[in-house]
FIPALUM-463979 format. One record per residue: residue in three letters; x, y, z of N, C-alpha, C in turn. Coordinates in steps of 0.2 Angstrom, whole numbers, padded with zeros to 4 digits, always signed. Each point is the difference from the previous one (the first is absolute). Layout:
<recs>
ALAXYZXYZXYZ;...
</recs>
This chain:
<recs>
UNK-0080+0005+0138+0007+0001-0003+0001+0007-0003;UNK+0004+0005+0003+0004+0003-0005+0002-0001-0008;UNK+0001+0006-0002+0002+0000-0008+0006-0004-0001;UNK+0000-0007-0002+0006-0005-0003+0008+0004-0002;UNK+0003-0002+0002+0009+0003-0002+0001-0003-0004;UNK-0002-0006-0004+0000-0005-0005-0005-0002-0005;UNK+0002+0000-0003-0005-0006-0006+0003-0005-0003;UNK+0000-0006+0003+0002-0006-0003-0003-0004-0007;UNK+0000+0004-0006-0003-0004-0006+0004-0007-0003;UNK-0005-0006+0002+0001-0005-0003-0004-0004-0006;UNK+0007+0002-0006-0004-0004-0006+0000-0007+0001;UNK-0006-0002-0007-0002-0008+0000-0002-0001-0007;UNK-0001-0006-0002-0002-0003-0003-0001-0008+0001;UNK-0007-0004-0001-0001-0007+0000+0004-0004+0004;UNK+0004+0003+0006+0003-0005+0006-0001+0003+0006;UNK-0008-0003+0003-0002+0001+0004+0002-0004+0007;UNK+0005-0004-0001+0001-0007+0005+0008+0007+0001;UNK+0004+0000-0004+0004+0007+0002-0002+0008+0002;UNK-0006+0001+0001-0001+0005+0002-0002-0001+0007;UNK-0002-0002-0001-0003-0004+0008+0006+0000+0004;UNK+0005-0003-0002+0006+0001+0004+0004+0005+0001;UNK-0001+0004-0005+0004+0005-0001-0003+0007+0004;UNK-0006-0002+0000-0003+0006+0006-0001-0003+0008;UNK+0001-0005-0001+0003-0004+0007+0006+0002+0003;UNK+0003+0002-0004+0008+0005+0002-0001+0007+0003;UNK-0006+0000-0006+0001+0009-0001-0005+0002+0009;UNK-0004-0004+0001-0003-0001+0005+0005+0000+0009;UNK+0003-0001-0002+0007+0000+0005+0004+0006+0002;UNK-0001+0006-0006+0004+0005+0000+0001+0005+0008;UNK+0006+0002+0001+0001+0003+0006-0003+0007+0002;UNK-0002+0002-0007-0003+0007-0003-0008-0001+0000;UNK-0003-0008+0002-0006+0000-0003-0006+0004+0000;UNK+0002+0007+0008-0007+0002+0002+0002+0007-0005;UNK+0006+0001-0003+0000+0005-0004+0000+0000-0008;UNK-0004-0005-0001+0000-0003-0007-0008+0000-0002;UNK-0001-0002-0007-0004+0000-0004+0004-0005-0006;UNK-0006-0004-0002+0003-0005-0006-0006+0001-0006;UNK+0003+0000-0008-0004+0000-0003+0002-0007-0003;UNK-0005-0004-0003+0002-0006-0004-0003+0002-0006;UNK+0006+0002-0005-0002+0002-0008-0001-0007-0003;UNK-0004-0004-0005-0002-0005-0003+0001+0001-0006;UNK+0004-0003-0006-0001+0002-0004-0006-0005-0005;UNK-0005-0002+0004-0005-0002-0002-0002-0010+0002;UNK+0001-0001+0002+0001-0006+0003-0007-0002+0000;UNK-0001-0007-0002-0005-0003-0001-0002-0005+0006;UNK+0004-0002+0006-0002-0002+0001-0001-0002+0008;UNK+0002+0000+0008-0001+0000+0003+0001+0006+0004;UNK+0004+0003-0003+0006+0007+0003-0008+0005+0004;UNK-0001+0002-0002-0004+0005+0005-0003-0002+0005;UNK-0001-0010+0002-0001+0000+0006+0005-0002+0004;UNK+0006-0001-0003+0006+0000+0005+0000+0008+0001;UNK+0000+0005-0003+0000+0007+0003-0003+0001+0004;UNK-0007-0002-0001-0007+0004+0006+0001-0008+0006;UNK+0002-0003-0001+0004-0004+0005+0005+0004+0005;UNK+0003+0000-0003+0005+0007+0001-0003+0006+0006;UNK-0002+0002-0005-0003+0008+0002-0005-0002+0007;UNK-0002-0005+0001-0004-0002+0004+0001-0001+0007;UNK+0008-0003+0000+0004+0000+0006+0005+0006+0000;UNK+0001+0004-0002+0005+0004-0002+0000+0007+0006;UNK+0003+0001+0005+0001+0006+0002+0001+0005-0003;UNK+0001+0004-0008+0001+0005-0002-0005-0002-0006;UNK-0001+0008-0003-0004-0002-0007+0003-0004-0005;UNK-0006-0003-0004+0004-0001-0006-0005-0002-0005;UNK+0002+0000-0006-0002+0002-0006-0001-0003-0006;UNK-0003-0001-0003+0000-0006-0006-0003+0004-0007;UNK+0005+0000-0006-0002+0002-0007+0001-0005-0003;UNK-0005+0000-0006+0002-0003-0006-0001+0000-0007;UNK+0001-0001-0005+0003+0003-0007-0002-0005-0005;UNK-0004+0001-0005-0002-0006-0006+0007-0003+0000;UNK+0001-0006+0002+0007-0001-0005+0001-0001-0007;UNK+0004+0005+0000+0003-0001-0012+0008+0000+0002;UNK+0001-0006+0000+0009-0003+0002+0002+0003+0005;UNK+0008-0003+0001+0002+0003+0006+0001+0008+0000;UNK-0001+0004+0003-0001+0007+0001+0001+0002+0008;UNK+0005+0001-0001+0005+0000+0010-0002+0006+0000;UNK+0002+0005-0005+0001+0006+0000-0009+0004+0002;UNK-0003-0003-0003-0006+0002+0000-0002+0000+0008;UNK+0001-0006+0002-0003-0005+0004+0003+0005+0007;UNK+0008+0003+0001+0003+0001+0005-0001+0008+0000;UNK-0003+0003-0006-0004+0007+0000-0007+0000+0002;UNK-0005-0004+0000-0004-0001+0003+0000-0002+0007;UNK+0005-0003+0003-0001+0000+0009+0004+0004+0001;UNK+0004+0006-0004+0000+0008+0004-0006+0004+0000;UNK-0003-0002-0004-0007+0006-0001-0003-0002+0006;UNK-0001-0004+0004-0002-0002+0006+0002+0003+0003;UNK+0010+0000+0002+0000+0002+0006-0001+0006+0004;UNK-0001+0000+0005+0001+0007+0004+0005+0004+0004;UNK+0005-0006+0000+0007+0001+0006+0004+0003-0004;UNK+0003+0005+0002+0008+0005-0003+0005-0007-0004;UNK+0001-0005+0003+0006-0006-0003-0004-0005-0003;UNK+0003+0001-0003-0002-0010-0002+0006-0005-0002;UNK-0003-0006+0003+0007-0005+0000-0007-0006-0006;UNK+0004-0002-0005-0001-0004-0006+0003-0007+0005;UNK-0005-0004-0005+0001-0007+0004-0002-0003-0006;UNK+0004-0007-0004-0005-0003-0004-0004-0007+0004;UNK-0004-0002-0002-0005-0006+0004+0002-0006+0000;UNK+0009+0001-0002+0002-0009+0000+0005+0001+0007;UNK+0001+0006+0001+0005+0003+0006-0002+0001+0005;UNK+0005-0005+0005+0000-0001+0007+0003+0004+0003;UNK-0001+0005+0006+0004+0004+0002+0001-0001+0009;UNK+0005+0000+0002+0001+0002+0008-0005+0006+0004;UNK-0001-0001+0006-0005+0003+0006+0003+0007-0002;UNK+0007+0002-0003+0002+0008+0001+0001+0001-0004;UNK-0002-0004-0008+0002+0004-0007-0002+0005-0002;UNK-0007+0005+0002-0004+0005-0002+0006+0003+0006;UNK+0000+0001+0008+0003+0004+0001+0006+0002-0001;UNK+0005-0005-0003+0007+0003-0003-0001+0004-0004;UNK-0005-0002-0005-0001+0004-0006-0003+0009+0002;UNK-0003-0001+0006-0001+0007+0001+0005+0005+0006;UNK+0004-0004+0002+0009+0001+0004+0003+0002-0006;UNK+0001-0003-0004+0005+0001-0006+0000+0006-0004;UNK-0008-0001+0000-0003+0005-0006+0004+0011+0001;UNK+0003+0002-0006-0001+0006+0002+0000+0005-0007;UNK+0000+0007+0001-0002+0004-0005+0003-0001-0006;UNK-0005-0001-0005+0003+0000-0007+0003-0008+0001;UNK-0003-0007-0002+0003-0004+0003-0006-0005-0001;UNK+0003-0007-0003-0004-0004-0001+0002-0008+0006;UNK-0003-0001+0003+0003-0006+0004-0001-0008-0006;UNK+0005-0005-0001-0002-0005-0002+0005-0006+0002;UNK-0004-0004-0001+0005-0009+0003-0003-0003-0008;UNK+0002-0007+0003-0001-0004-0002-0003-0009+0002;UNK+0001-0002-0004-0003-0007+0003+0004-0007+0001;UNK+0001-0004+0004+0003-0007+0001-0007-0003-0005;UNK+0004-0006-0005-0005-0004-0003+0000-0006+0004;UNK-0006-0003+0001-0003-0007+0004+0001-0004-0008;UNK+0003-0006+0003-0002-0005-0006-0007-0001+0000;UNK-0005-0006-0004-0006-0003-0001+0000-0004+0006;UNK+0005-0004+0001-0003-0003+0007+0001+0004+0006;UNK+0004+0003+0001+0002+0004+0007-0008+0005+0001;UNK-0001+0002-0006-0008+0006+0000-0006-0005-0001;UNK+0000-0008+0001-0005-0002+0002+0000-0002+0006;UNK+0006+0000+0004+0002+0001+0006-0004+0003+0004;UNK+0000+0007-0003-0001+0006+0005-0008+0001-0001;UNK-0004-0002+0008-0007+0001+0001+0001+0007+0004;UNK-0005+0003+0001-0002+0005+0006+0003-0001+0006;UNK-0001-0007+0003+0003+0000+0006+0010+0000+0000;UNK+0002-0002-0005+0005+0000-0001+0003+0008-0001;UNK-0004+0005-0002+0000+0007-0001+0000+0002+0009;UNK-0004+0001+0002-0002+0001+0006+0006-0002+0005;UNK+0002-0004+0001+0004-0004+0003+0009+0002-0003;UNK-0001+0003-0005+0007+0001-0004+0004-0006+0000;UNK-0005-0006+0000+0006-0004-0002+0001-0003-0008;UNK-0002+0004-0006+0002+0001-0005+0006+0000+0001;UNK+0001+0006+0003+0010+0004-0002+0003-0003+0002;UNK+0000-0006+0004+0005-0006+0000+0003-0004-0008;UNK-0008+0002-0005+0002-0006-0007+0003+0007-0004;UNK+0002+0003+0001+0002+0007-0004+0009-0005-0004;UNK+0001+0001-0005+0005+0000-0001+0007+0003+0000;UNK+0005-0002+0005+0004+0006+0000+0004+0001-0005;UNK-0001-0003-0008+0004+0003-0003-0006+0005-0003;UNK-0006+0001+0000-0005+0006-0002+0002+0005+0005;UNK+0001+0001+0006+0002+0004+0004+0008+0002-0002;UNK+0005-0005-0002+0007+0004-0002-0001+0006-0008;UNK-0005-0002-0001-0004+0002-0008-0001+0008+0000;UNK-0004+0001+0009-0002+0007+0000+0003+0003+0000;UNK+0006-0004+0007+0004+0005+0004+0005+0003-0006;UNK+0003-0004-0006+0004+0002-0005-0005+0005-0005;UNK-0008+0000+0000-0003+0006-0003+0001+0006+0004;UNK-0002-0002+0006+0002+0008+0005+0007+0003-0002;UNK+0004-0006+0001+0009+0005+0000-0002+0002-0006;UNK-0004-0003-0006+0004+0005-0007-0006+0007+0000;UNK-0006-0001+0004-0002+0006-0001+0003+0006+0004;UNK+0004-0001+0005+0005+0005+0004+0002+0001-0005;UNK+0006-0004-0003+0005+0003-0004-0002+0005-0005;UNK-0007-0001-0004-0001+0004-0005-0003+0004+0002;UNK-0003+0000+0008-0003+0007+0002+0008+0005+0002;UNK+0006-0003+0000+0006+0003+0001+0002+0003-0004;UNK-0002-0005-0005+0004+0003-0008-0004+0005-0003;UNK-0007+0003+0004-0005+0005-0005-0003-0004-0006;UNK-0001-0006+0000-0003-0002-0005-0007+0003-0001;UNK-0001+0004-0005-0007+0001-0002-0007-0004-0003;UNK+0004-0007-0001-0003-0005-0002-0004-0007+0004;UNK+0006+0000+0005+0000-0007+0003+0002+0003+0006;UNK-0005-0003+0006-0001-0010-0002-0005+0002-0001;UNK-0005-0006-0003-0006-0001-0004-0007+0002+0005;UNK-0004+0002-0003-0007+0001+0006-0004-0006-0001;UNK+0000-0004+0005-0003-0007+0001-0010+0004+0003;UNK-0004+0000-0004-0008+0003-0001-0003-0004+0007;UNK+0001-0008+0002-0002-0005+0005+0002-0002+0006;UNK+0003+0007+0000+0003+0000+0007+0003+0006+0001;UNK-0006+0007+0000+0004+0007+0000-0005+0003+0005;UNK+0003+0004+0004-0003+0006+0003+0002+0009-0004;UNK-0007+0003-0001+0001+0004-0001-0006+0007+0001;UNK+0003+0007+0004-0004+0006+0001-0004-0002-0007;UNK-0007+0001+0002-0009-0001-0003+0005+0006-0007;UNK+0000+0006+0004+0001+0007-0003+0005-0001-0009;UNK+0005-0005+0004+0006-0001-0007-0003-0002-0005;UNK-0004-0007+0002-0002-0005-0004-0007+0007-0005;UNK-0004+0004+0002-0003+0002-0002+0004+0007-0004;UNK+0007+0002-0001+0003+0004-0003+0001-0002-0005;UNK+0002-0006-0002+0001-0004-0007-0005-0003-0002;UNK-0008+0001+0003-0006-0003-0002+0000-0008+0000;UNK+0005-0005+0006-0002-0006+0001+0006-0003-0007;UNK-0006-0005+0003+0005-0007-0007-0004+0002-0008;UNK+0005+0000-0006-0001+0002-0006-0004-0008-0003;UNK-0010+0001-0001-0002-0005-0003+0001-0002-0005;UNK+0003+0005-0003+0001-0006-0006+0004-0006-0002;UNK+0004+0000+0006+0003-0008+0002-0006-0003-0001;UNK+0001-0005-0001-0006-0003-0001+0004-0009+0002;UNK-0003-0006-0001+0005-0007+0001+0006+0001+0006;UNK+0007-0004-0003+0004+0001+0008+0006+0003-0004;UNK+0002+0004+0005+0006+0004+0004+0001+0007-0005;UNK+0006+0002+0004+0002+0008-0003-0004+0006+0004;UNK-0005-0004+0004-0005+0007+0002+0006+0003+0005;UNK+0000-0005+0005+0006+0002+0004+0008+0005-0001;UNK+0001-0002-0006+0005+0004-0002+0000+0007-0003;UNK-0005-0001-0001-0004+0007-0004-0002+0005+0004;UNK-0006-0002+0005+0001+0006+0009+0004+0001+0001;UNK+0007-0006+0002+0006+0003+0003+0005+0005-0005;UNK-0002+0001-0006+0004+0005-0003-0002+0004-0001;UNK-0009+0002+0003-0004+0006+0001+0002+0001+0006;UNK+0001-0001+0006-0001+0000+0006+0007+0006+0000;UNK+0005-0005-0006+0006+0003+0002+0002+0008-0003;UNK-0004-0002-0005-0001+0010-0005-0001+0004+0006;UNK-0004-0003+0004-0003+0007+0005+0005+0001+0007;UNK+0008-0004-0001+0004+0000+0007-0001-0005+0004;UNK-0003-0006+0000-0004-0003+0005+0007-0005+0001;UNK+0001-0004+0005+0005-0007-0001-0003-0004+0004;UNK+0002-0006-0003-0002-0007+0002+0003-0001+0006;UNK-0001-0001+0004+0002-0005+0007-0001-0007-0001;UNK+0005-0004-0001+0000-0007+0004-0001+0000+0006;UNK-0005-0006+0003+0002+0000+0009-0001-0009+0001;UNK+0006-0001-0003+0000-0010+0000+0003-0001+0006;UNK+0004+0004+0003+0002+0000+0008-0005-0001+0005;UNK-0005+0005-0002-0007+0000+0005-0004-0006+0000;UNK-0003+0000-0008-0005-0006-0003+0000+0000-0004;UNK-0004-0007-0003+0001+0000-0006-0007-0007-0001;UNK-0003-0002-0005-0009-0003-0001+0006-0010-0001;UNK-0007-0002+0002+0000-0008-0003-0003-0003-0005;UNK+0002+0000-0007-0006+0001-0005-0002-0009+0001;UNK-0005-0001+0000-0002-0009-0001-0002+0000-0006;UNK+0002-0007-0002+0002-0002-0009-0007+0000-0001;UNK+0000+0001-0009-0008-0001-0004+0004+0000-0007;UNK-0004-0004-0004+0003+0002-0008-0001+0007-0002;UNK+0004+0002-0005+0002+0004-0003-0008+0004-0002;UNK+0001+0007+0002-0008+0005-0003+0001+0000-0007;UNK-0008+0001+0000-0002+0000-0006+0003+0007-0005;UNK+0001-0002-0006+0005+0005-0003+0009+0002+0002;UNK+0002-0004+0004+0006+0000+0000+0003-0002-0004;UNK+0005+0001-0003+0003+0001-0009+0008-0005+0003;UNK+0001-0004-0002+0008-0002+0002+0005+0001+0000;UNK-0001+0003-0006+0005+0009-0002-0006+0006+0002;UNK+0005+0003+0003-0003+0007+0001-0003+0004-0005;UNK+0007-0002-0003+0000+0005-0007-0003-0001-0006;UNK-0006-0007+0001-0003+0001-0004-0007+0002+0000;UNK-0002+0003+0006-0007+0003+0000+0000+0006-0002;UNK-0009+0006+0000-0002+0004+0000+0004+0004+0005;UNK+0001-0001+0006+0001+0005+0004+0009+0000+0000;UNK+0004-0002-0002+0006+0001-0001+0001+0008-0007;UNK-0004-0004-0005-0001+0004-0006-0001+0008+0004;UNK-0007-0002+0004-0003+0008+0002+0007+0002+0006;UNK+0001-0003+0004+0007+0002+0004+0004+0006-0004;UNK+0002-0004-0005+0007+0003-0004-0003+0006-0003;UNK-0005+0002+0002-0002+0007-0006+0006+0004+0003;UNK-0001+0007-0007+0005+0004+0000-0003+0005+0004;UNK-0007+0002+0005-0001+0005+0001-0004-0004+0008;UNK+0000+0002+0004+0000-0001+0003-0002+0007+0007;UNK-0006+0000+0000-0003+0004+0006-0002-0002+0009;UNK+0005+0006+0003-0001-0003+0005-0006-0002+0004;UNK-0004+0006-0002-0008-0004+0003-0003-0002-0007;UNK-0001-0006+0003-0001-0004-0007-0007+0001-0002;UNK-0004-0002-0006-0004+0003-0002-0007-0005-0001;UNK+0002-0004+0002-0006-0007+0003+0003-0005+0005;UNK-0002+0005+0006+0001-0003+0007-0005+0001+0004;UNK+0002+0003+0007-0008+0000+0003-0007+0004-0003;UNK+0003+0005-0003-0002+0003-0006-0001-0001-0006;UNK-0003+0001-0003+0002+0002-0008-0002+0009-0002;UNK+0006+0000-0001+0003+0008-0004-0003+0000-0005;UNK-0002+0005-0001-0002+0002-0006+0005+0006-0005;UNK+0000+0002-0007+0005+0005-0002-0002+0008+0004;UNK-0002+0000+0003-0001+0008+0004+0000-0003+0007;UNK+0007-0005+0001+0001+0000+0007+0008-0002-0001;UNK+0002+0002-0008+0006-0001+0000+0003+0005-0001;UNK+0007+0000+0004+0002+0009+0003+0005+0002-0006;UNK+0003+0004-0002+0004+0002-0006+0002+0008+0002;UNK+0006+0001+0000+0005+0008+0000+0001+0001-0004;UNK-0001+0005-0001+0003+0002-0008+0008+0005+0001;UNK+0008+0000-0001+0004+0001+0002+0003+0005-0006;UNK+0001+0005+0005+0004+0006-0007-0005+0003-0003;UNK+0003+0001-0006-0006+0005-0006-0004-0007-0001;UNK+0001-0003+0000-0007-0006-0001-0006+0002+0003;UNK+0001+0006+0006-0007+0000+0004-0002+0006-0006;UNK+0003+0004-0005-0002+0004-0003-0001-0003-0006;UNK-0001-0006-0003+0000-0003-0006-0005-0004-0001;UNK-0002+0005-0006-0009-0002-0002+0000-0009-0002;UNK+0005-0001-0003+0000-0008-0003-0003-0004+0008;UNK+0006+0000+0005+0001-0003+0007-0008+0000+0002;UNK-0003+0007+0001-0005+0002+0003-0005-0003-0004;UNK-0002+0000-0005-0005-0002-0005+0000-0007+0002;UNK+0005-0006-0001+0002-0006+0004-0001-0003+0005;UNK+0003+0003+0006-0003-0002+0004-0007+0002+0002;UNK-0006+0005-0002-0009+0000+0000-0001-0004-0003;UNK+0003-0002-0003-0004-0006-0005+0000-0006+0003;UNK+0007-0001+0002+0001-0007+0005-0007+0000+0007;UNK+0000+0007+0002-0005+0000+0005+0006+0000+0007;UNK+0004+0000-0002+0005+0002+0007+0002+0005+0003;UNK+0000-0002+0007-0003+0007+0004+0008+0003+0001;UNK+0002+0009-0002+0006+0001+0002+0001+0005+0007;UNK+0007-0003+0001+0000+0001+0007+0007+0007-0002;UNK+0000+0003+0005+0006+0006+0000+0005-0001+0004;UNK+0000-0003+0004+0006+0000+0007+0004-0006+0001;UNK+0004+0005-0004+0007-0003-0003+0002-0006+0006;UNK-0001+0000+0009+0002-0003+0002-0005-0008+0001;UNK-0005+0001-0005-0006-0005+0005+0001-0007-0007;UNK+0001-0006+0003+0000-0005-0003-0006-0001-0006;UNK+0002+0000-0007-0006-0001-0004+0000-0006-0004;UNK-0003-0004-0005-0001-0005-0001+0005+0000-0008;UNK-0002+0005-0002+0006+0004-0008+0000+0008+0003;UNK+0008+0001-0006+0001+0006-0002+0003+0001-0008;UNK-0003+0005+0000+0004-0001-0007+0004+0007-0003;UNK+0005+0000-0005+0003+0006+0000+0002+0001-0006;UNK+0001+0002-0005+0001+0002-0007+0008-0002+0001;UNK+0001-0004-0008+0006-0003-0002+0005+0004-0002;UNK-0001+0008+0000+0009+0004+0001+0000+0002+0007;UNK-0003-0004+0006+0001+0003+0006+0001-0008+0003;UNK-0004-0002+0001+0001-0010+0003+0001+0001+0007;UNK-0002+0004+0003+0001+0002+0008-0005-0003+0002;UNK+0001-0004+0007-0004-0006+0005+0002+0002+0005;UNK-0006+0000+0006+0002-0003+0006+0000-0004+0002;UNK+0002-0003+0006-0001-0006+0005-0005-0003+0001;UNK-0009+0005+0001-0004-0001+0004-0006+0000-0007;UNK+0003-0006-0005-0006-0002-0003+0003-0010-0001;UNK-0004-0003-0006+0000-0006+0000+0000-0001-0006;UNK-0002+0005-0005+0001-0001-0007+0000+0007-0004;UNK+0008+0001-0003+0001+0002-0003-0002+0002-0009;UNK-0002+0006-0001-0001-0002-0006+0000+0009-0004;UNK+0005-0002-0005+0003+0003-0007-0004+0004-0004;UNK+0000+0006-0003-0005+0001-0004+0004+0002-0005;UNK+0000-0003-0005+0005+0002-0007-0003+0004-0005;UNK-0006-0003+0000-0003+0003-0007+0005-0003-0005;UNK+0002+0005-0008+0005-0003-0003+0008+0000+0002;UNK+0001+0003+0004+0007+0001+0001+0004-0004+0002;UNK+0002-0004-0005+0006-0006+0001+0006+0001+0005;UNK+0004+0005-0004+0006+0001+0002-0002+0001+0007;UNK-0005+0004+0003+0000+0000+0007-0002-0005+0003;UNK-0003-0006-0001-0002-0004+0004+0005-0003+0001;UNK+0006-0001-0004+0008-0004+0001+0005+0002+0005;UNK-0003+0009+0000+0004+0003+0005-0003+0000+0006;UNK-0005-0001+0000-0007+0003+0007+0003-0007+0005;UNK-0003+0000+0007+0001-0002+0006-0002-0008-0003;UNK+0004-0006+0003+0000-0006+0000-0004-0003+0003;UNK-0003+0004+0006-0003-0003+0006-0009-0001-0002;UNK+0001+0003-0005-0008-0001-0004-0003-0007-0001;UNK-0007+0000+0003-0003-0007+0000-0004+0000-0007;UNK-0002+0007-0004-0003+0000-0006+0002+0003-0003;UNK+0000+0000-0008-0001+0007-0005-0006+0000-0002;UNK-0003+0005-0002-0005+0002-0003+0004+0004-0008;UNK-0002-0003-0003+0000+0003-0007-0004-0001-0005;UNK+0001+0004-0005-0006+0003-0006-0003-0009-0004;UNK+0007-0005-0001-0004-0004-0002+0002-0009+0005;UNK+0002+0002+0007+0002-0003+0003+0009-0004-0001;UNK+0002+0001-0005+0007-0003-0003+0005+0005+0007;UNK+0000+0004+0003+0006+0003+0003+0001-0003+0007;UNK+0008+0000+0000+0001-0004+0008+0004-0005+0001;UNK+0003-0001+0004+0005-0006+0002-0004-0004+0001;UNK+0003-0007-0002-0002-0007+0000-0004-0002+0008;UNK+0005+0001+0004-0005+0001+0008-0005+0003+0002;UNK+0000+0004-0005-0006+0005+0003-0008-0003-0006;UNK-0005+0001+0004-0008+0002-0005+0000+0005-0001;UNK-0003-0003-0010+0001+0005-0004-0004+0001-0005;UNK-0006+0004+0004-0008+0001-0003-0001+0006-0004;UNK-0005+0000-0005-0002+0007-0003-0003+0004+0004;UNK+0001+0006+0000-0005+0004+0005-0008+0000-0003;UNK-0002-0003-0003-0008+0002-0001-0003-0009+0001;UNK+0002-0003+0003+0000-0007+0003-0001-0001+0007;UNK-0006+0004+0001+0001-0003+0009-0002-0005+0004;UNK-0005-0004-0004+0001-0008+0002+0007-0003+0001;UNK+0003+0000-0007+0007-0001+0001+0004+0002+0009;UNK-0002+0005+0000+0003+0002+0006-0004-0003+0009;UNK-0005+0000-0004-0005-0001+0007+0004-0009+0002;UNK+0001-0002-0005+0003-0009-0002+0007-0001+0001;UNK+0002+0006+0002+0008+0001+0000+0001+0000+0010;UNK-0006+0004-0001+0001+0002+0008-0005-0004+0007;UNK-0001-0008-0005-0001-0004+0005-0011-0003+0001;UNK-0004+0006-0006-0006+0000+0001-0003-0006-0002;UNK-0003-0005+0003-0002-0006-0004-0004+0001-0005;UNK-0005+0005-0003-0003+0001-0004-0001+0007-0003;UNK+0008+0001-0002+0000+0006-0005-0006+0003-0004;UNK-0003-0004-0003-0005+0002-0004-0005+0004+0005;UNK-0003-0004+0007-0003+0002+0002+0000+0007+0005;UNK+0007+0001-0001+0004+0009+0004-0003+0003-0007;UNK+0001-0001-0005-0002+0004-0007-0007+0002+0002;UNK-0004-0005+0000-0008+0001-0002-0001+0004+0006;UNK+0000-0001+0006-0001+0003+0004+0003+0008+0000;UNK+0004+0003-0003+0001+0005-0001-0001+0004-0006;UNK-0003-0007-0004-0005+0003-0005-0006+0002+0003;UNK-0003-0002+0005-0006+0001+0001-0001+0006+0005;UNK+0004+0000+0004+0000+0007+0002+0001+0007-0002;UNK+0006+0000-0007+0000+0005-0004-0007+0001-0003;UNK-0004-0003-0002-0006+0000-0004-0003+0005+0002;
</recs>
């Protein structure tokens, strides 16, 4: 076989009697001799690796099995681990409770174009319709007889409204569905994957799609084309009833927010975080002193996307092509009232200066800021940068 056009990663957890089926779909695809499948686990105790090498075993294309101590639900982990697998330019996400049609990978690669994320969504099977559906009943396609047609009026009303908002310029919506997306390997690696510090359920998905969006990318719906058949199971573990009452809502809502995030397929370290310095700021011993200590590396070309910039508070001059701006006031009140709006930080003598929406740290407080800008263990950006000054 030639080098795959695809890499189909499908997550899992403890439902091995749905995986089984759900790669009995996948095993169908129209694209199959140019596919590759990775099944990311995110730790599963219990029969799943022999349904995979079951799998792998009949399977005309490669395929792949990882898996990961489990420490709760961790999608995000789990769906950065079977990119590290793949080797095909695209990948199309699949979660392991979703059924898909003989042509769903290949829409998703018809669809797909530059700058540009393909996404559908899912028909839900009740409890009993999903213990309805065996293998043979896949194969045979005669599932899609018990499909609901009011789940199918559901989509088709999701499609029109994501026309509309892709009419309207919406920069927000429609929402990026994580379980059911195609996208260039290449993208998904410019914003460094899905951001782990989600940890439990939801928000990851909203969080890539407002990174995806910082860098011009848009969401394609293709519910016209295709779209998954999720078979029932109770609620995952860590699912919150309210959204808004978990850890990952809280981390969502930060005020700073970097487009390649800084615990993804990676972990960034503070001298992989980029900073401009804008105006006389590049000639300003305070600015320069600042950021070597931070350990951040400065870039010069005003045109190249950087992760901060920062600029002295009687000038407050930004461009477009960062993610966090940030203030340096020192004492100068009255300037920081007059200074640019658009500021995601001040820095001042004893952190008091700054608008209510903005962070507002002392300059000799870099944990503070390593904590601001997303690092799970500020302390340990410090010591680390203590130890190589020594």
């Amino acid at each position: 076989m030639s080098s795959p056009a695809v890499t189909v990663v499908v997550t899992t957890y403890q439902m091995p009697e749905h995986l089984r089926r759900v790669l009995a779909a996948v095993e169908m695809q129209t694209v199959a001799s140019q596919m590759e499948v990775v099944v990311s686990d995110d730790g599963s105790t219990d029969e799943t690796p022999e349904v995979v090498a079951r799998f792998a075993a009949r399977g005309s294309f490669p395929v792949k099995y990882t898996t990961l101590p489990h420490d709760g639900f961790q999608l995000s982990r789990t769906r950065n681990q079977g990119v590290r697998l793949a080797t095909a330019p695209h990948i199309v996400f699949l979660d392991g409770d979703c059924l898909v049609e003989p042509d769903h990978v290949e829409q998703h690669l018809k669809s797909w174009r530059q700058n540009c994320v393909t996404n559908t969504y899912c028909v839900r099977l009740d409890e009993p319709t999903s213990q309805q559906v065996t293998v043979d009943a896949i194969r045979s396609k005669e599932y899609l007889k018990w499909v609901p047609k009011s789940e199918l009026r559901k989509l088709t009303m999701m499609q029109w409204k994501a026309w509309f908002h892709r009419a309207l310029g919406n920069s927000r919506k429609p929402a990026l569905r994580g379980g059911n997306m195609g996208i260039a390997k290449a993208d998904y690696l410019r914003v460094n994957g899905y951001d782990q510090r989600f940890k439990a359920w939801g928000k990851e998905d909203d969080d890539l799609g407002m990174r995806l969006r910082a860098l011009g990318m848009k969401v394609d719906y293709i519910l016209h084309r295709t779209r998954t058949y999720h078979l029932w199971h109770p609620p995952a573990d860590g699912k919150q009833q309210k959204y808004k009452e978990g850890e990952n809502y809280r981390y969502f809502t930060r005020k700073i927010r970097l487009t390649k995030c800084l615990a993804g397929l990676s972990d960034r370290s503070a001298n992989q975080v980029t900073v401009r310095l804008n105006g006389t700021a590049a000639d300003f011993a305070d600015a320069r002193r600042w950021v070597q200590a931070a350990e951040f590396a400065i870039v010069r070309d005003s045109s190249q996307r950087v992760d901060l910039e920062m600029a002295l508070a009687r000038e407050g001059r930004f461009t477009r092509h960062c993610d966090c701006r940030v203030l340096i006031a020192g004492d100068a009140a009255g300037q920081v009232n007059a200074a640019n709006k658009g500021a995601d930080v001040v820095l001042s003598a004893d952190g008091s200066l700054g608008r209510e929406h903005q962070v507002r740290l002392p300059l000799n407080e870099i944990a503070s800021f390593y904590a601001a800008l997303g690092f799970a263990d500020p302390l340990a950006q410090v010591a680390r940068r203590e130890k190589w000054a020594a």
